[in-house]
C-alpha positions in Angstrom: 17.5 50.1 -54.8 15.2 48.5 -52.2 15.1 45.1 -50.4 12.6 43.0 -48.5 13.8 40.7 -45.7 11.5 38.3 -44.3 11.7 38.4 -40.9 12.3 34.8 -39.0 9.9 34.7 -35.9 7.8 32.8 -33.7 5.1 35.3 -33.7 6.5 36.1 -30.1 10.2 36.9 -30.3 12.1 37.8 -33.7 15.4 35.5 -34.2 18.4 36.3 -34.4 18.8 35.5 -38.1 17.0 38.4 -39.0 19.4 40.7 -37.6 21.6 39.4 -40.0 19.6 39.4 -43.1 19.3 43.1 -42.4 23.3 43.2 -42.8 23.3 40.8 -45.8 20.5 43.2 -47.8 22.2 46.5 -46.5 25.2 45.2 -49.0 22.5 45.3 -51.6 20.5 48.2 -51.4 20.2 51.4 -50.1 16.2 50.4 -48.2 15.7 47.9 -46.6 12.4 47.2 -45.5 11.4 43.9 -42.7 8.0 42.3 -43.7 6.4 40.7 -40.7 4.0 38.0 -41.5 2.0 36.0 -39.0 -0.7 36.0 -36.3 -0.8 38.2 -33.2 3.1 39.0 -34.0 3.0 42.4 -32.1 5.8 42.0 -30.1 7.8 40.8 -33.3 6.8 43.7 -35.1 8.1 46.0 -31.9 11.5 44.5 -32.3 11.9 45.0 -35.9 11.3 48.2 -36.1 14.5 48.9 -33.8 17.2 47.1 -35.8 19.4 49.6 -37.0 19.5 50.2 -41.0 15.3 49.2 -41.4 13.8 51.9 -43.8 10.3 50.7 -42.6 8.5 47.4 -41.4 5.4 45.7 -43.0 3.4 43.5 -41.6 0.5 41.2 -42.1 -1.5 40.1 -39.4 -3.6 36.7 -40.1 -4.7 33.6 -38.3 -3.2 31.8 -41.7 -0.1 33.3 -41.3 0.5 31.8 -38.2 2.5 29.0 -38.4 4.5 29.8 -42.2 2.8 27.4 -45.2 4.7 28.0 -48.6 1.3 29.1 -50.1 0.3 31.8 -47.6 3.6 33.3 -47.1 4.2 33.1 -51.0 1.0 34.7 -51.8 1.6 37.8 -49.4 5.5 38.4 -50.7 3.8 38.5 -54.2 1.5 40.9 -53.7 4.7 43.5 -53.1 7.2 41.9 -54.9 7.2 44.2 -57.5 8.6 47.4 -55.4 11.8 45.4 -54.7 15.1 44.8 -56.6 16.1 42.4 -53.7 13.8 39.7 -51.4 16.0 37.7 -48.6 15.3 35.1 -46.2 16.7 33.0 -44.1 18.5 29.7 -45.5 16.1 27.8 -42.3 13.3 25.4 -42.7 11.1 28.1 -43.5 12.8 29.8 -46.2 14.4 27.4 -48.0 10.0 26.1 -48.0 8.5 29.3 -49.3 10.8 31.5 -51.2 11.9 28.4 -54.4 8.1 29.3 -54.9 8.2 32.7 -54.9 11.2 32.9 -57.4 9.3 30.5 -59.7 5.7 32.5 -59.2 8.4 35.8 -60.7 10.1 33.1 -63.4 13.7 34.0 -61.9 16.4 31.7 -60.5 16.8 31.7 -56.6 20.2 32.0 -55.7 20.4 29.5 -52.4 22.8 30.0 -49.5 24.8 33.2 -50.1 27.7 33.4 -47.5 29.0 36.9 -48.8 28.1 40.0 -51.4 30.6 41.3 -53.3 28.3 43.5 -55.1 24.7 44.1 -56.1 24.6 41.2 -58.5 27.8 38.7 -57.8 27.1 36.5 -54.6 29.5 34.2 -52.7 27.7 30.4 -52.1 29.0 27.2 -51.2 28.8 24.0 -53.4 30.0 20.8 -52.5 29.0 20.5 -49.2 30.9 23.4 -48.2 34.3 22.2 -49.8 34.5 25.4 -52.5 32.8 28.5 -53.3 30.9 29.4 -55.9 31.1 33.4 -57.2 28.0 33.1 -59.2 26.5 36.7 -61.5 22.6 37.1 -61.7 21.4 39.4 -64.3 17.7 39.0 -63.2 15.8 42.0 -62.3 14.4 40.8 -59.1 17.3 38.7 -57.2 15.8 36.4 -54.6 18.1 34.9 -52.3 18.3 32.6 -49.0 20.9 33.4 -46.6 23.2 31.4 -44.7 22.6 33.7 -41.7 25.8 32.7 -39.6 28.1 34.3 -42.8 26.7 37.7 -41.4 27.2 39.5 -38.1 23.8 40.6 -36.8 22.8 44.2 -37.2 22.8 46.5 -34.1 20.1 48.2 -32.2 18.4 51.4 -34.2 18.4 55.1 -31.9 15.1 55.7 -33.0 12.4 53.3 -34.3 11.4 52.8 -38.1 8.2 53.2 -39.3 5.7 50.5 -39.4 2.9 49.9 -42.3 -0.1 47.5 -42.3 -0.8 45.1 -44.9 -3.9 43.6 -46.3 -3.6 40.1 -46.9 -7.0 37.6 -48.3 -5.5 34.1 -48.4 -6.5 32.4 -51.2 -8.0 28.6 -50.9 -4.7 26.2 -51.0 -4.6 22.5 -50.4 -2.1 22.9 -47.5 -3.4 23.0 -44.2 -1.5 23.4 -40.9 -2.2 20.2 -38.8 0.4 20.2 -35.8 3.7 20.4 -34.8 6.1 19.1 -32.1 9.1 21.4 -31.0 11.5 19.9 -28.9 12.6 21.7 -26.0 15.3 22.3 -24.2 16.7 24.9 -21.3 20.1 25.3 -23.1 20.9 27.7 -25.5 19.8 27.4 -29.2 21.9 26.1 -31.3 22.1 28.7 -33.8 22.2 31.5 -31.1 24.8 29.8 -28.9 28.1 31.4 -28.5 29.8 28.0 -27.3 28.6 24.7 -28.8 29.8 21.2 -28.0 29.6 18.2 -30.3 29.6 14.6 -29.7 30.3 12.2 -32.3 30.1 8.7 -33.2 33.8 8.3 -31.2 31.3 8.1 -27.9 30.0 4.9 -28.4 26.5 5.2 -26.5 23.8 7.6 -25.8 25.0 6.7 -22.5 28.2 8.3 -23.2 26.6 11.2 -25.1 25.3 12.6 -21.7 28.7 13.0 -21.0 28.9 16.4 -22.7 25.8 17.5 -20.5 28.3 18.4 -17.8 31.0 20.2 -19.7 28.6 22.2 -21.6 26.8 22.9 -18.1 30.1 24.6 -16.9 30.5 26.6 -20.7 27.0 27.3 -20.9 26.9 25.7 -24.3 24.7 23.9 -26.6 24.8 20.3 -27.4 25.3 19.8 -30.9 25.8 16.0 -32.8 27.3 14.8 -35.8 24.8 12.5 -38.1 26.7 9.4 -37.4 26.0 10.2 -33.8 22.3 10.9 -34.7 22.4 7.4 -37.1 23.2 5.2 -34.5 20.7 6.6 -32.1 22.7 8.5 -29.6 21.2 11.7 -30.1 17.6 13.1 -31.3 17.9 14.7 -34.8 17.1 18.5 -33.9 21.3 18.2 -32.5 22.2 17.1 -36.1 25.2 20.0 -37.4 26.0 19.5 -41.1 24.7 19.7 -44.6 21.6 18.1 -43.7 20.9 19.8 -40.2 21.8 23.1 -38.8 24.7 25.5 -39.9 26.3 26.8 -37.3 29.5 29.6 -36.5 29.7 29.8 -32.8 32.4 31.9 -31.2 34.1 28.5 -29.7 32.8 25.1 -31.5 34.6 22.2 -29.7 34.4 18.5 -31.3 34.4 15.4 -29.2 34.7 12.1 -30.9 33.7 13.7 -34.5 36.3 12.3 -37.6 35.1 15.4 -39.7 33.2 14.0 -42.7 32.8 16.9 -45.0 29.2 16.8 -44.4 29.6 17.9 -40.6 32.2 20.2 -41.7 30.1 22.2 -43.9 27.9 23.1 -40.9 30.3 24.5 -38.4 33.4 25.3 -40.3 32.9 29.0 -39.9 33.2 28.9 -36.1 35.7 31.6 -34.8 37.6 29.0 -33.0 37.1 25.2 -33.5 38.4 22.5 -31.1 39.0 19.2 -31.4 39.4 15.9 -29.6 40.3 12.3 -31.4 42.2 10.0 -30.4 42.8 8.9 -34.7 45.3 11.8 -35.3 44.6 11.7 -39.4 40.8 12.4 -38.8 39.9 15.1 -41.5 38.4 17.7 -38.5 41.7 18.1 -37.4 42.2 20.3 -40.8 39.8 22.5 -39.8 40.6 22.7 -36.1 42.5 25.8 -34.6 43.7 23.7 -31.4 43.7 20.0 -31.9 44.2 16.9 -29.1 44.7 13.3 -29.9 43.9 11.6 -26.9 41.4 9.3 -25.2 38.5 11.5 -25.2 37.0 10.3 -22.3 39.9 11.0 -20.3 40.3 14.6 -22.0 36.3 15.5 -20.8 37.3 14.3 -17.1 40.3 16.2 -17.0 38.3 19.8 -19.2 35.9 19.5 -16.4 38.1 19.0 -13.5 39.9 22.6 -15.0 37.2 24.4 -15.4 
């Protein structure tokens, strides 16, 4: 059996996440193969070809392909669907865009979210907002799936490279155009990448008080993550949002600063290898979840964590 992964790039570096969609689909089949799709993606290509388990990579190189529009990247995964048993992508902005489409274009169901594979047609996901599990069957022929990358560790480096293969892609005329975008920036370490991540919640009061965490996660070399009622009232920008409705994360240390634990938030970071948290309300839900837990004054606990370290 074969299966497609759709690597997750910025047609300069390959993430992370497509490390581990190579683990996810080597549960499923016995090839994988890594299409590359985008616009003077060299280097990416480069990098895929030395994950370890990659049968081969394709790529498509177009200036449509650039910046990932449902239609384009639809239309490309189409025109090879058909040698696959298995197409994965990342459960990210981009996949969660292009590949519903694809899976109706085929007339099968996508399964969304898949945390683990118990075997080549039973998947793990979560329902709920992360509060159960769901071990669902499919009995379609072609099984398109997202991933929730962070359920899977990220494949290793190959000893030698895997083939790569050009493919010809003609766009067809869409109604979607790519107009602009705006990225924010920041010199700390991606969330999703991080290995340490600090989160602020609405227990800080002010955005004045958020900036408090700059200097502890200075010291860890960790990211800055927020909890929507922190990003509701203003005290963060929404690209630090962890949850249902922001980014899933499973750092190796997660540490949570004035965060109740609404199952929302929960759902985005519960996988963390350790999680630690600070409140001074001692029946906050997060401290269910939390491997080392302090009530206390968590303005006095940050003083005193930086002052330690």
């Amino acid at each position: 059996m074969k299966a497609l992964v759709i690597a997750e790039h910025d047609n300069q570096k390959l993430k992370a996440a497509t490390r581990a969609l190579v683990t996810a689909a080597l549960q499923t089949a016995d090839q994988v193969d890594v299409l590359v799709a985008g616009s003077a993606c060299g280097a990416v290509v480069t990098a895929a070809t030395r994950i370890a388990g990659v049968s081969s990579v394709r790529f498509a190189d177009h200036d449509s392909l650039g910046h990932p529009l449902a239609e384009a990247l639809a239309a490309l995964v189409l025109t090879i669907s058909a040698e696959y048993e298995f197409i994965l992508a990342a459960a990210t902005t981009t996949g969660k865009s292009f590949l519903p489409r694809v899976a109706a274009l085929l007339d099968v169901a996508q399964i969304s979210e898949i945390t683990a594979v118990v075997d080549r047609s039973t998947f793990v996901r979560p329902i709920y907002a992360g509060s159960a599990l769901a071990t669902i069957r499919s009995s379609d022929t072609i099984k398109i799936m997202t991933v929730r990358t962070s359920a899977f560790a990220e494949a290793t480096d190959a000893a030698v490279a895997a083939p790569v293969a050009a493919l010809e892609f003609k766009p067809l005329a869409g109604k979607a155009t790519f107009v602009s975008e705006n990225l924010a920036t920041s010199s700390r370490p991606d969330l999703a990448a991080a290995r340490v991540v600090i989160s602020g919640g609405r227990g800080l009061g002010s955005a004045e008080n958020f900036r408090l965490l700059d200097k502890l996660a200075d010291k860890l070399g960790a990211g800055i993550g927020a909890s929507r009622a922190a990003v509701d009232s203003g005290y963060a920008p929404n690209d630090m949002q962890i949850g249902q409705t922001g980014k899933v994360v499973a750092p190796d240390l997660y540490i949570a600063i004035g965060i109740s634990g609404a199952i929302q938030h929960l759902a985005g970071m519960k996988d963390s290898k350790v999680i630690v948290a600070i409140n001074k309300d001692a029946e906050a839900p997060i401290f269910q979840v939390a491997d080392y837990g302090l009530v206390a004054d968590l303005f006095t606990a940050l003083q005193e964590m930086e002052a330690l370290l």
